[in-house]
C-alpha positions as CSV (number, residue, x, y, z in Angstrom):
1,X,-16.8,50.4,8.3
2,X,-15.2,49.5,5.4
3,X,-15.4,46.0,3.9
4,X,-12.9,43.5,2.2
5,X,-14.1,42.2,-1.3
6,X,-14.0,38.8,-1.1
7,X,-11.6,38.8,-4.5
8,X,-9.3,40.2,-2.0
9,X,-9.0,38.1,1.2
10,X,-6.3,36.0,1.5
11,X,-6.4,34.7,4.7
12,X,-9.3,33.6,7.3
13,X,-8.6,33.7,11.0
14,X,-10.8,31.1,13.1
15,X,-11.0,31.6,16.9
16,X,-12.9,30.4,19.5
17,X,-14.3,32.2,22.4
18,X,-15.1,30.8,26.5
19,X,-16.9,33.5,28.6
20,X,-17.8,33.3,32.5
21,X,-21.4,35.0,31.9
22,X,-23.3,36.2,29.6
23,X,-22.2,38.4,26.6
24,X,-23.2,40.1,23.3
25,X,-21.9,40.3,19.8
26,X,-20.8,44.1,20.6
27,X,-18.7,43.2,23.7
28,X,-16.9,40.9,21.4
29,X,-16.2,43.3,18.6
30,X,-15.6,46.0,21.3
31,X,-12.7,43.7,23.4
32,X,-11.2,42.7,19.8
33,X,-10.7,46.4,19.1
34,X,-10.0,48.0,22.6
35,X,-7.6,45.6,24.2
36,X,-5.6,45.0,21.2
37,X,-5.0,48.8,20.8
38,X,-0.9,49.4,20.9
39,X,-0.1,46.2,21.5
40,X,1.4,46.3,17.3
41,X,1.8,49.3,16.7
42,X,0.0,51.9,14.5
43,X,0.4,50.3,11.7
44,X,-1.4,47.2,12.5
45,X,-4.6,48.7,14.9
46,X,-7.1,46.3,13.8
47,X,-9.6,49.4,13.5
48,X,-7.4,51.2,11.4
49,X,-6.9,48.0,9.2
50,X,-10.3,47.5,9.0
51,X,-11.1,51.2,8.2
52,X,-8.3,50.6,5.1
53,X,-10.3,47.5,4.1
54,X,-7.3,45.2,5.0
55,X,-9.5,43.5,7.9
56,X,-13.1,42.5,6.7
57,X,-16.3,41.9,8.8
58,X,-15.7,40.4,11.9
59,X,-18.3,37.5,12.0
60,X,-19.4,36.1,15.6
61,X,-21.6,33.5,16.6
62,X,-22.6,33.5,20.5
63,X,-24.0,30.0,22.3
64,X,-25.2,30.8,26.3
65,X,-24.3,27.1,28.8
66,X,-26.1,27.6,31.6
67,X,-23.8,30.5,33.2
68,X,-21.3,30.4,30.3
69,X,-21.2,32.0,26.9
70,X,-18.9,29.9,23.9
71,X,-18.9,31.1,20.5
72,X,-16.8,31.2,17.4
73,X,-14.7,34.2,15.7
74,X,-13.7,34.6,12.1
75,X,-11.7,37.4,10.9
76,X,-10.9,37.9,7.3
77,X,-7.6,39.5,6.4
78,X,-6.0,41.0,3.3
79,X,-2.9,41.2,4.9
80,X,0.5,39.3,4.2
81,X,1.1,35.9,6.2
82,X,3.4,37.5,9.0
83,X,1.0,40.2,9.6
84,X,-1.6,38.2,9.9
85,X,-0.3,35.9,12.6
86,X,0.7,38.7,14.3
87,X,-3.0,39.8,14.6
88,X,-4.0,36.6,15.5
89,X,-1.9,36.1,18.4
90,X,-2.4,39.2,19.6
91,X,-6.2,38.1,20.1
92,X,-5.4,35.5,22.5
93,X,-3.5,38.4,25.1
94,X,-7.6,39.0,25.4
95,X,-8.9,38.4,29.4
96,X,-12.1,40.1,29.5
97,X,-14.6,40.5,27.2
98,X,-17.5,43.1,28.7
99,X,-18.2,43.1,32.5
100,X,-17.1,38.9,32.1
101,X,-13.4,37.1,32.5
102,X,-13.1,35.1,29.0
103,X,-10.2,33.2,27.0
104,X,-9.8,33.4,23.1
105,X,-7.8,30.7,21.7
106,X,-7.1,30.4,17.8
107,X,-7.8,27.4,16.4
108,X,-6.5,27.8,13.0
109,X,-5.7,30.2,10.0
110,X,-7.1,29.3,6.5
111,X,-5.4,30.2,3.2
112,X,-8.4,30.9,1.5
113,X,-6.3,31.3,-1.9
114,X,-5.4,27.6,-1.1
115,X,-9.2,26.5,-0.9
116,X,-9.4,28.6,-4.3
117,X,-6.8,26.6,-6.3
118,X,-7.7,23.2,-5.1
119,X,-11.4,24.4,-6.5
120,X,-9.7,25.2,-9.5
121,X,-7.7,22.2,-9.7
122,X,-10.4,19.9,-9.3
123,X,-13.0,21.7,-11.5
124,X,-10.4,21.6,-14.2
125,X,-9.9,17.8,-14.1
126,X,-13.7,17.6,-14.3
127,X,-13.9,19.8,-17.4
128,X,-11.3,17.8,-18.9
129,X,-12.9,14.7,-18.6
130,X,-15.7,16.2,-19.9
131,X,-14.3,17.1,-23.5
132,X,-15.9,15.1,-26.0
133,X,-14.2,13.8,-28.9
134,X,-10.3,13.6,-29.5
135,X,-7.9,15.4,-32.1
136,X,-4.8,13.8,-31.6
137,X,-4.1,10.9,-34.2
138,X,-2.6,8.8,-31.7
139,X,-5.3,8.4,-29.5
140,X,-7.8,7.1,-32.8
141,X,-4.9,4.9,-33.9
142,X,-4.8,3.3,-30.0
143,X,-8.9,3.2,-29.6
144,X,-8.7,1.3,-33.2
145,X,-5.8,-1.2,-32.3
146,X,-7.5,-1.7,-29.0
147,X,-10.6,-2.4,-30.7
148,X,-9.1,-4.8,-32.8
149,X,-7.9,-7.1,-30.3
150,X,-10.8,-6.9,-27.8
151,X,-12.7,-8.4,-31.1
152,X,-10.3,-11.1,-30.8
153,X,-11.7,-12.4,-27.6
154,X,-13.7,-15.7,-28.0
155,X,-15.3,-17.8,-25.2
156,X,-13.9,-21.3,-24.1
157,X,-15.5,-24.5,-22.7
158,X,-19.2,-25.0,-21.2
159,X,-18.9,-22.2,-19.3
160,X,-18.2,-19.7,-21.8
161,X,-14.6,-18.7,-20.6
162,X,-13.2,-15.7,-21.9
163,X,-10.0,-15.6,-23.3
164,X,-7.6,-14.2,-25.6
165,X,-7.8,-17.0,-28.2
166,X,-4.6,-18.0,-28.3
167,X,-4.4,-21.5,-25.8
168,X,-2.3,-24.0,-28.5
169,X,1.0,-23.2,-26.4
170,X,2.7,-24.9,-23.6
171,X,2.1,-22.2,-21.2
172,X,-1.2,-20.1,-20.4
173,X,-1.8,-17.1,-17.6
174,X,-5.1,-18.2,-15.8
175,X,-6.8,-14.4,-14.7
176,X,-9.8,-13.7,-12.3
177,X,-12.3,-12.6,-14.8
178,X,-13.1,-11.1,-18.4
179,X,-11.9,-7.3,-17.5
180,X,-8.7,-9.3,-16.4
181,X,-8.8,-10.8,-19.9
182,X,-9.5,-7.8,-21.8
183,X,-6.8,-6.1,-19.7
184,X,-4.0,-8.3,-20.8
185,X,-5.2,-9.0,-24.9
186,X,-4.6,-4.9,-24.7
187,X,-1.3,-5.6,-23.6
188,X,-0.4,-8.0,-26.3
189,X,-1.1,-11.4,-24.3
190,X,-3.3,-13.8,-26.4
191,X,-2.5,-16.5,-24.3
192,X,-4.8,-15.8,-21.3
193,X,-8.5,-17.1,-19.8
194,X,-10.5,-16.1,-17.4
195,X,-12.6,-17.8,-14.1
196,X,-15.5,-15.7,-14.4
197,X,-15.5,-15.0,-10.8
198,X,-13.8,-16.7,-7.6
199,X,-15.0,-20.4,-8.3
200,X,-12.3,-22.6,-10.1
201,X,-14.3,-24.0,-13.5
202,X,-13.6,-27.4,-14.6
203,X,-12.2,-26.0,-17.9
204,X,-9.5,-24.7,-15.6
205,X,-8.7,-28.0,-13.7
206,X,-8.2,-29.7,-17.2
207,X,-6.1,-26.9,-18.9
208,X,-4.1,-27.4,-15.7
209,X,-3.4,-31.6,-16.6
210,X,-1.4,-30.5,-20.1
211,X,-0.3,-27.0,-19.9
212,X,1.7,-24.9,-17.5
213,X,0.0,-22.3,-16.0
214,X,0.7,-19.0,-14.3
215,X,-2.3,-18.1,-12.0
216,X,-2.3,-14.1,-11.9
217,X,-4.3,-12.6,-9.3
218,X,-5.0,-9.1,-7.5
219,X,-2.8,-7.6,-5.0
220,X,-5.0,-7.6,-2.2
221,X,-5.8,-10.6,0.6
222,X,-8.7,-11.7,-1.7
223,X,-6.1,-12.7,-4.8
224,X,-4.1,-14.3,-2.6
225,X,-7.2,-16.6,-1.0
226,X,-8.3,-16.8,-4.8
227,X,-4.5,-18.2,-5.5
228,X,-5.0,-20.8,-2.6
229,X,-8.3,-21.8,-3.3
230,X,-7.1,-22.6,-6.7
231,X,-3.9,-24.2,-6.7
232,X,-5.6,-26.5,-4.3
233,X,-7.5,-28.0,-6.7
234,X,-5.5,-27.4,-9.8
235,X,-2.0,-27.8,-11.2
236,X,-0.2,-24.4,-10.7
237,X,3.1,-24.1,-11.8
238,X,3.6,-20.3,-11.0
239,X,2.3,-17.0,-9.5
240,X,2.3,-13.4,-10.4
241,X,0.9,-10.4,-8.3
242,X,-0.4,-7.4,-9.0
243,X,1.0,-4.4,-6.6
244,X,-0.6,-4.2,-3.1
245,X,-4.0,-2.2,-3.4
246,X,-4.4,-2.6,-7.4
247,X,-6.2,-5.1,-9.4
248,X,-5.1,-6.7,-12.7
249,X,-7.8,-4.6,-14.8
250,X,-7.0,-1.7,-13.6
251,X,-2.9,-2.3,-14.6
252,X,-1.3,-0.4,-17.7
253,X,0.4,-2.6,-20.0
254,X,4.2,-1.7,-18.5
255,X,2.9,-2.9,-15.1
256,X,1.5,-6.1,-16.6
257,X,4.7,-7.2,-18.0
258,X,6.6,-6.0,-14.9
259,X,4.5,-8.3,-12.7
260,X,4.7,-11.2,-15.0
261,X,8.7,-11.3,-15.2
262,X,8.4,-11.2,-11.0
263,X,6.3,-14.5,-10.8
264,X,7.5,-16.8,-8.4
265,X,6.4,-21.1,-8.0
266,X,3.2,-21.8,-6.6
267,X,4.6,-23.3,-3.4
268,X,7.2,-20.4,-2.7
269,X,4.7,-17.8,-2.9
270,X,1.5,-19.4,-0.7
271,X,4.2,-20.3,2.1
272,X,5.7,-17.0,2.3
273,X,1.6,-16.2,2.9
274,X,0.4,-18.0,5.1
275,X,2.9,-16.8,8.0
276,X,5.9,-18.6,6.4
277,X,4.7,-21.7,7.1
278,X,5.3,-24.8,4.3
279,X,2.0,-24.6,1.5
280,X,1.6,-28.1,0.0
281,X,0.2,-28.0,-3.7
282,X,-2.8,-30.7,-4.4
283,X,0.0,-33.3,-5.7
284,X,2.6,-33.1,-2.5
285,X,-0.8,-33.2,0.0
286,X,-2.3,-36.6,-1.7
287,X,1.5,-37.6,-1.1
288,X,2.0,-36.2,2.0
289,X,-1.2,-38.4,3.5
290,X,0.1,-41.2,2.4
291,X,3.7,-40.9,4.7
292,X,2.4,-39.5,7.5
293,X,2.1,-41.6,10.4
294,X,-0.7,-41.1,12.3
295,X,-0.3,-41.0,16.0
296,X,-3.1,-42.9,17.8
297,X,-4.1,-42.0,21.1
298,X,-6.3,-44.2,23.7
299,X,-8.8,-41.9,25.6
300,X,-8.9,-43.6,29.1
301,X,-10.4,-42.1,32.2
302,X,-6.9,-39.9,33.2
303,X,-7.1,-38.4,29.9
304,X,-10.3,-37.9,30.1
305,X,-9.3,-36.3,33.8
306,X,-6.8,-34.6,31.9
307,X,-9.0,-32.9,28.8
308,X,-11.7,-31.9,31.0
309,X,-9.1,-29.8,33.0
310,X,-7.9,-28.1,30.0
311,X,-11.7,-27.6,29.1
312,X,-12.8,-25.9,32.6
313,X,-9.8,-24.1,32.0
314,X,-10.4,-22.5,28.5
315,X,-13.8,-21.9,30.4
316,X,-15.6,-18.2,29.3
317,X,-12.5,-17.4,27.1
318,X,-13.7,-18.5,23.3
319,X,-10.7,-20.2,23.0
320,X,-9.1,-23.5,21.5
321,X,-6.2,-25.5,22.7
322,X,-4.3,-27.5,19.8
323,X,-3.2,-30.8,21.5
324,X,0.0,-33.4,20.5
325,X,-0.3,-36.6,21.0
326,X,0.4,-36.7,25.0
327,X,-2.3,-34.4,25.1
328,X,0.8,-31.2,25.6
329,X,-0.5,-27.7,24.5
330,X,0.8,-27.5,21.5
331,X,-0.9,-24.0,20.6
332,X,-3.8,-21.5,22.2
333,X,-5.8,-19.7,19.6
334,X,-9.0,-17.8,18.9
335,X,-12.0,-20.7,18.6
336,X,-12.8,-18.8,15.6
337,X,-9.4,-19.7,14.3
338,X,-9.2,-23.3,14.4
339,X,-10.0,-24.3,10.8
340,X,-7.1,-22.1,9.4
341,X,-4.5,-22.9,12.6
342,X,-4.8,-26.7,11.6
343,X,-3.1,-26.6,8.7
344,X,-0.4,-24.2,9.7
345,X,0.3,-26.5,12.8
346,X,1.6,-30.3,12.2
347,X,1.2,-33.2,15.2
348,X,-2.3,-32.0,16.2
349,X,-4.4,-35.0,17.8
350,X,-6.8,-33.3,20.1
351,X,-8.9,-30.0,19.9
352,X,-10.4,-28.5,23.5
353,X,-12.9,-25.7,22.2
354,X,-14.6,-22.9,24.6
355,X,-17.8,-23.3,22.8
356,X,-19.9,-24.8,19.5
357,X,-17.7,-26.9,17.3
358,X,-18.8,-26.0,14.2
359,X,-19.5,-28.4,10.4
360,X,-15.9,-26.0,9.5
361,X,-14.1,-27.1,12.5
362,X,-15.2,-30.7,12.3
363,X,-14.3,-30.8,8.4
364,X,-10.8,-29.1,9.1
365,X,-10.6,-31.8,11.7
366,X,-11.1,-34.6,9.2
367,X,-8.7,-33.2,7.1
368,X,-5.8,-32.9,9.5
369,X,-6.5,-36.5,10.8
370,X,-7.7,-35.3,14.3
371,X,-8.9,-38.1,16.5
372,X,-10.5,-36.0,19.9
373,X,-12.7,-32.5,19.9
374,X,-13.6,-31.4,23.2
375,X,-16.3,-28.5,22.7
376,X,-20.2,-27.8,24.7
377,X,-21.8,-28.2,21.7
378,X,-21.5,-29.6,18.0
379,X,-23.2,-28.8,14.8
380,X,-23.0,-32.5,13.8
381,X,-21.9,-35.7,14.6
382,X,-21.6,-37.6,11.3
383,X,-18.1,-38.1,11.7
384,X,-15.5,-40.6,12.9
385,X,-13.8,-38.2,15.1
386,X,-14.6,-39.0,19.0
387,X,-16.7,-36.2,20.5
388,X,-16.6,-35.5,24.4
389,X,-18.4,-33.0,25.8
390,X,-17.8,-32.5,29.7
């Protein structure tokens, strides 16, 4: 039989086969062949085609299932895309393949040229990246100027903060770390500085007392926690993002720029985070204590009575009830959410958890001026909080 060189094929037919008995690769090949025969006319008999060198080998791969033969078909075909289908389809009018009832179904039909050109494609973008050396003028001139400022960076403060040497101004732009730095000096921004990391340095804290800064951070949920970790213990006057997914290194010098004209204040841009709810800077929180009025509650036996209700009920859930001050359900969250639900949620005096409270939950406690935890167990107890436990 005559073969199709594999320059040739265009297209790869891929069927599968399901067989009441047990068969051989020649029944296959022999149903393919004899019950397709005038269904397409004369010029499409698949032994013709295949005598012509249109239809390659027929490859099959046979699998016996206890009383049941599956296997796979692949056809290769130098025909056109219409012609092709045709045969294909024409497959699947097959009922019985030798002395056994069986069903061919096609489960797809490969464009091998396709598979070619992505190979091409991406074996091309490797040998590109692989050319050593560059000839076009532009490209020295930009690795010199970029080397030029890069030399420019110097380190800053006790912990050796890098940035772009240029701090004397009003207003500096406060980036995660030194490819951040680097990153925007390429740009043309002197006036930037680095954390080295997520921790907020000191250097940062006291920049933040006499100069206006804009924290810019990476447009994924780890900027963002990055931005509230840090305008909670420094003075942030703005915010700029860069788009969802990317990171500030990786930014060219147009999207820098772009992101930097979109910042938006500190307190705008952490509230329209955390679920819309108001985001108090370190200044308006000190301030913010000092106005609130604390509602105190008087644990007596009927609310006892009352919490250890609430606490039977919450029973083999993990979950956490947010109480106001006559003990009302204020909220019904995850007991893994607690810490982070307190400071979205104002008039909290009571906490009823399905389970440990943990040194987190107790803190967070502190912090929102909660008076009563409810919980079967607690890491500590070195607080001022009253603990029941029922």
């Amino acid at each position: 039989m005559a073969k199709v060189s594999p320059v040739s094929i265009k297209y790869m037919i891929h069927a599968s086969l399901n067989a009441e008995g047990a068969l051989e690769k020649p029944d296959v090949i022999g149903a393919l062949f004899g019950q397709t025969e005038g269904l397409l006319g004369a010029d499409l008999e698949m032994r013709e085609l295949q005598k012509e060198g249109k239809i390659g080998r027929i490859e099959v791969e046979l699998e016996r299932q206890e009383k049941r033969t599956i296997g796979t078909i692949k056809i290769p075909t130098a025909l056109d895309q219409s012609e092709t289908t045709l045969i294909a389809a024409a497959l699947e009018t097959i009922e019985r393949v030798g002395p056994c009832d069986a069903q061919i179904e096609i489960e797809r039909i490969e464009d091998v040229r396709g598979n070619k050109r992505d190979y091409i494609i991406e074996r091309a973008k490797k040998l590109m990246m692989g050319i050593e050396g560059s000839t076009d003028s532009r490209d020295i001139s930009n690795q010199i100027k970029d080397s030029t400022k890069i030399a420019g960076i110097k380190d800053y403060g006790k912990n050796n903060l890098a940035s772009g040497g240029d701090l004397e101004g009003n207003e500096i732009i406060v980036v995660e770390g030194r490819a951040d730095v680097v990153n925007l000096v390429r740009a043309g921004i002197n006036n930037v500085i680095g954390m080295n990391g997520t921790n907020l340095p000191d250097e940062i804290k006291e920049l933040g007392k006499t100069k206006e800064i804009t924290l810019y951070v990476d447009g994924d949920r780890g900027g963002r926690l990055i931005a509230q970790n840090v305008c909670e213990n420094a003075n942030v006057k703005y915010i700029a993002v860069a788009p969802d997914g990317k990171e500030v290194e990786e930014l060219t010098s147009k999207e820098i720029l772009m992101n930097l004209r979109k910042r938006v204040p500190a307190k705008e841009f952490l509230s329209n985070f955390f679920d819309k709810k108001p985001f108090y800077t370190r200044e308006e929180k000190d301030e913010s204590v000092k106005e609130a009025e604390i509602q105190k509650i008087e644990i007596n036996d009927i609310e006892k009575k009352k919490l250890k209700e609430i606490s039977d009920f919450l029973k083999g859930t993990e979950k956490a009830s947010l109480l106001g001050k006559d003990l009302e359900e204020l909220r019904t969250i995850s007991a893994r959410s607690v810490s982070g639900s307190l400071r979205r949620t104002k008039g909290v005096v009571a906490i009823v958890i399905d389970g440990t409270a943990t040194n987190a939950i107790i803190g967070s406690a502190e912090e929102s001026n909660i008076q009563v935890i409810v919980a079967k167990n607690f890491q500590t107890t070195d607080t001022k909080i009253k603990l029941l436990s029922f």
